[in-house]
N, C-alpha and C positions, 0 to 999 in steps of 0.2 A: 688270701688277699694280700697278706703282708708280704709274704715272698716275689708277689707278681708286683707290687709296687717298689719296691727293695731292686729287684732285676729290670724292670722299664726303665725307670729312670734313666741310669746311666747307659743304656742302651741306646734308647733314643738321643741321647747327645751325641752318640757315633753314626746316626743316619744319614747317611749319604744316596741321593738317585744319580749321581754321576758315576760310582764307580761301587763294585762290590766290597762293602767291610767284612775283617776279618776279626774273627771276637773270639779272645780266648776265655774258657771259662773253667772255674780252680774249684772244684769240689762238690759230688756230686749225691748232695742230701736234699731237704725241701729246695732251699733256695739256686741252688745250682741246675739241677729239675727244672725249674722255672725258667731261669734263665735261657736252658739251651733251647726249650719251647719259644719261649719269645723273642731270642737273638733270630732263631729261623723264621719265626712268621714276618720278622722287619726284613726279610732277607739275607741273614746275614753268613755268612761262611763261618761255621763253627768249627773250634777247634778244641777239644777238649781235655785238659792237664791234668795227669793223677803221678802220684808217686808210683803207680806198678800199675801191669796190666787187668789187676783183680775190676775193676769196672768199665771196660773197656767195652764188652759185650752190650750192656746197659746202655753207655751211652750213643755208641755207635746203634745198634739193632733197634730200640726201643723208643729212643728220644732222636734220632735222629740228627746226630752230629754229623759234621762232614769227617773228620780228624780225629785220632786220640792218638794223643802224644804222651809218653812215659817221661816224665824227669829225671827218672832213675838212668834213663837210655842217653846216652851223652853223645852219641852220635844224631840221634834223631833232635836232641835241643839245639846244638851245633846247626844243624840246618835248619832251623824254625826260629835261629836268632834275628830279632828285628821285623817280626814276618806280620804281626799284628798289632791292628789299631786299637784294641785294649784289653785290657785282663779285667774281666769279671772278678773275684775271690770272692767264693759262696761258702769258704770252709766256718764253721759256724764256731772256730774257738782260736785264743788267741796261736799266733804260730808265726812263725820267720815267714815270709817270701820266699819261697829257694832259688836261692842265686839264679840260675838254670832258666827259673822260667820267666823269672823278670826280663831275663835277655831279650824272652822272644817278642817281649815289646817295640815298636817302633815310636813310642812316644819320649824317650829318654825320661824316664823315669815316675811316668804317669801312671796309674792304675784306680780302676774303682773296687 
């Protein structure tokens, strides 16, 4: 219950029926789980950030992300710079942003 209210929220503030959003989402434990569940049932173009390909399978086969993007991978952030309408961060402890993927924000410097 807390994860799916914790991931709504700021979800629905990016709902858009005019145009597809693009929702990045950072960590893939209860609440990031959640998140990529409910960014897609709002429809939304998921793209999902990990340091390494170690969850990639997960999130792509199982939860059903559209994207899984490496941060490690500096040519594929490069291209993913500015590319979405917000970063989820489900990582459940404190930690930097890494550089990297704050890029691929297109809100100058906004995240939930």
């Amino acid at each position: 219950m807390c994860a799916g209210v914790t991931t709504y929220s700021p979800s629905k503030q990016f709902c858009s029926y005019s145009k597809v959003i693009k929702a990045g989402i950072l960590g893939l434990g209860g609440v990031g789980h959640v998140g990529v569940l409910i960014a897609k049932a709002m429809g939304h173009h998921v793209i999902f950030l990990s340091p390494s390909y170690k969850k990639m399978e997960e999130a792509l086969e199982h939860l059903g992300a559209d994207v899984f993007l490496a941060s490690s991978n500096a040519t594929e952030m490069e291209k993913a710079a500015n590319t979405l309408d917000y970063i989820l961060d489900a990582v459940p402890v404190v930690h930097t942003l890494w550089n990297p993927t704050f890029h691929c924000s297109s809100l100058k410097g906004s995240s939930s």
